[in-house]
N, C-alpha and C positions, 0 to 999 in steps of 0.2 A: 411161320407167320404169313404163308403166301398159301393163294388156291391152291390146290394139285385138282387137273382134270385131265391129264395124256393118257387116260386107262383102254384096254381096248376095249369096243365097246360092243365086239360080240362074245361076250362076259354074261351070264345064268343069272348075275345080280341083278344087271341092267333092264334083264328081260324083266326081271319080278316089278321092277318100277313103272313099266310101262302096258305093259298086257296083264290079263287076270282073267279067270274063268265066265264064262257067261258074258263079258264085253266089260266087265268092273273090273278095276284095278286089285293088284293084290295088296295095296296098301289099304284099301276098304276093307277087302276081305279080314284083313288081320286087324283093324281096328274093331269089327264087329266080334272077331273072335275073343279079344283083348279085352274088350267090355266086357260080352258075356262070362271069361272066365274072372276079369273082375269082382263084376254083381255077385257072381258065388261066392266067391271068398269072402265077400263083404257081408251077406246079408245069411250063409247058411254054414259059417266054420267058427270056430272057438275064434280063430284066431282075430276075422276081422269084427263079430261081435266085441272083442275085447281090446281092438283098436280105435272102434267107436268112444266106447267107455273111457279111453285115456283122452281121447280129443274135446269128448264132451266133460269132463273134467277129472281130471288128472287126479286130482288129491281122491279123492273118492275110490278111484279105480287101484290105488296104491293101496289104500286101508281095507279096499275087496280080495288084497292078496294078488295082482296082477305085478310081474314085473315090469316096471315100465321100460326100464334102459332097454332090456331083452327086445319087447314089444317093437321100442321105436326104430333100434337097428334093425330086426329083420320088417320093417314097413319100409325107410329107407332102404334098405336092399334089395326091396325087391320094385322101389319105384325107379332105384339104378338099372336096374335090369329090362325094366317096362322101356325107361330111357334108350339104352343102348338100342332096343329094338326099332323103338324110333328113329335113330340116327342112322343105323342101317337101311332103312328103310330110306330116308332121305336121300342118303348116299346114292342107292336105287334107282333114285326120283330126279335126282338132278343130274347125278353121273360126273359127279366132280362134289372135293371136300375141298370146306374154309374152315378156318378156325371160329369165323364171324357169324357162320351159318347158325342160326337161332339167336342170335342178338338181340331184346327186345322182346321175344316171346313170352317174358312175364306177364305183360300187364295182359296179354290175350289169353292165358293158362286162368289169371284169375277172372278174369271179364267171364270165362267160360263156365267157371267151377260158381263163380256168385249166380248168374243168368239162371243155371242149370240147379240152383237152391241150395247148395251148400252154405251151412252159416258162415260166418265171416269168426265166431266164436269157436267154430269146430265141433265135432261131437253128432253132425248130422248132413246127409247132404247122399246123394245116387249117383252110382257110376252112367246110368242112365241119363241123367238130367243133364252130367256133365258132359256125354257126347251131343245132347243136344243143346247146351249153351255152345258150344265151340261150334257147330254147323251152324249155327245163327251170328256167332262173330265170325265167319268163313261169307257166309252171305254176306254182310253188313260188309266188310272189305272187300268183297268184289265187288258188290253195287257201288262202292267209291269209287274203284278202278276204273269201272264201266261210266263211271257220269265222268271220269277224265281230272277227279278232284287230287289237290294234293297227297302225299302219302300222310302228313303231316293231320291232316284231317282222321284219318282211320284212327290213329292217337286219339283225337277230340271224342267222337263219336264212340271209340270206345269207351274213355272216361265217362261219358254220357250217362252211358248204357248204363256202366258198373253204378254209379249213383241212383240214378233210375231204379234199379235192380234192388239195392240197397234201401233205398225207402219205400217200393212198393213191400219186399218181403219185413220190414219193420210197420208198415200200415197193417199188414196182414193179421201180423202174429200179437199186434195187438190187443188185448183183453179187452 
């Protein structure tokens, strides 16, 4: 239940979190790679066409013959896996683990995934859109940092966003 950060820190992990090819980090690098093999899977394999179809509704996708349980474990397991890469990654980034570390990253995962047009219903939304809701809630919480506002604020501002988000893409889809 305590930090650990006593690791040595001329350690091949630590390098990855800090250097990266061309002067980017290779936490970029791998984000971009992570997308793109994302995108594929979502938009050109049985499997995430048929993931779509259960989020955009379930009952439907049952009685198309899709198994769902099958489906939803290996989508969870492979967003476990996406995870772990991330936390590795983190570990990387900061060179020391909390238990605490990501605490709160909910309401920023979804700020990111609504911003970036995923429905709020499921069934439709880009791995694309959603790296770029999340570099726009990355932005909007540094611009916090930078004007010196509370953290407490980046909370508000997101909630903002996400309603904002929220009734413009309900203005939209409007008939």
């Amino acid at each position: 239940a305590t930090p650990i950060g006593n690791f040595s820190k001329d350690n091949l992990l630590f390098d990855l979190g800090s250097h990266g090819p061309l002067g980017v980090p290779t936490s970029v690098w791998l984000m971009l790679i992570m997308g793109a093999l994302g995108h594929a899977v979502l938009h050109h394999t049985a499997f995430g066409w048929r993931a779509q179809a259960i989020g955009s509704n379930a009952q439907a996708a049952r009685f198309s013959g899709i198994p769902l349980a099958r489906y939803r474990v290996l989508a969870m397991t492979l967003m476990g896996g996406v995870a772990g890469v991330a936390g590795v990654m983190e570990l990387a980034f900061l060179q020391s683990g909390s238990p605490t570390t990501g605490q709160g990253y909910e309401l920023y995962v979804i700020a990111s995934a609504i911003i970036g047009g995923t429905a709020l219903t499921g069934g439709s939304g880009s791995v694309v859109g959603g790296i770029l809701g999340a570099l726009l809630i990355a932005v909007i919480r540094n611009g916090l940092v930078l004007l010196e506002l509370s953290a407490n604020w980046g909370t508000v501002v997101t909630g903002v966003v996400i309603i904002a988000a929220v009734a413009i893409g309900g203005w939209v889809r409007r008939p």
